[in-house]
N, C-alpha and C positions, 0 to 999 in steps of 0.2 A: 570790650573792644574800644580803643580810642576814637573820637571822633576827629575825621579828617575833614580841616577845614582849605578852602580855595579862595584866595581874596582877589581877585580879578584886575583890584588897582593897584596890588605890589606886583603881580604876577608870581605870586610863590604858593607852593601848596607844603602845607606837612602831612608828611606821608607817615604811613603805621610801618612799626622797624620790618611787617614779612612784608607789605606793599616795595620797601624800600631795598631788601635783601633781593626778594625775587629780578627786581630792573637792574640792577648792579651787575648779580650774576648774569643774567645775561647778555649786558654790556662786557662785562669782560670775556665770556666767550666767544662773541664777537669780535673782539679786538683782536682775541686769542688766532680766530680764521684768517682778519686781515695780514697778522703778521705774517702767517704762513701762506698768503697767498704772495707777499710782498717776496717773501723767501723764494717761492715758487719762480714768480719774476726773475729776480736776479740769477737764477742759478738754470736760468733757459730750460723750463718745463715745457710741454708741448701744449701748445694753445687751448685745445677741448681740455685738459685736465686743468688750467686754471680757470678756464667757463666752469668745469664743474663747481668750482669751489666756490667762485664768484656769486654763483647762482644759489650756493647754501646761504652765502653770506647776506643777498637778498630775502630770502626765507628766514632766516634768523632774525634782521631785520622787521621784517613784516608781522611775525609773532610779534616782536617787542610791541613797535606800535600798536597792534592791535591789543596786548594787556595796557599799555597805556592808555590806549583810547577808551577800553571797557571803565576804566578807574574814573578816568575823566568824567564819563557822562554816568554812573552810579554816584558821583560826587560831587563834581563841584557842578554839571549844569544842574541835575537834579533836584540840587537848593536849591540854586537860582533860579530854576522853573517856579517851585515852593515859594518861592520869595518874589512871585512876580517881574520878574528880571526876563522878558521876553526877549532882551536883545543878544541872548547867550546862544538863543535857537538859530541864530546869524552867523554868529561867530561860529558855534560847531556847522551850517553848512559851510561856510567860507573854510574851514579847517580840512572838510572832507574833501573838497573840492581842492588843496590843496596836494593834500595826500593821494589824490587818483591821478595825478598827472602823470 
């Protein structure tokens, strides 16, 4: 397995090609909802059936971040714990606390 590294002062990570297949695809099935909710829009669908969709689109959503976030702290805070870098414990509560609003 490659090792995925997190440099905190580019802000980039290399990710492994299934870490990087897996968020793709389901960015694009995401996209894939939005268009069809946007279609949904336009062509005067009845407001509960785009809440439904809307609300998938949230779900969807909410998966993604959540395997991003499991990546996140399996990797790059983990080193960084490893590596003495306590101000990363900051940064993921400042992160969560973003995410819950």
């Amino acid at each position: 397995m490659e090792e995925e590294k997190c440099c905190h002062c580019a802000r980039t990570k290399e990710r492994t090609p299934d870490e990087y297949k897996k968020l793709i695809n389901r960015l694009s099935r995401i996209e894939g909802q939005i268009r069809g909710i946007r279609r949904m829009v336009e062509e005067s669908a009845y407001c509960t059936d785009i809440l439904v969709q809307s609300a998938a689109v949230t779900a969807a959503m909410n998966a993604f971040n959540k395997e991003l976030l499991s990546n996140h702290i399996k990797t790059c805070v983990a080193e960084d714990i490893r590596e003495g870098k306590d101000e990363t414990i900051d940064e993921l509560v400042a992160l969560i606390g973003k995410m819950m609003k």
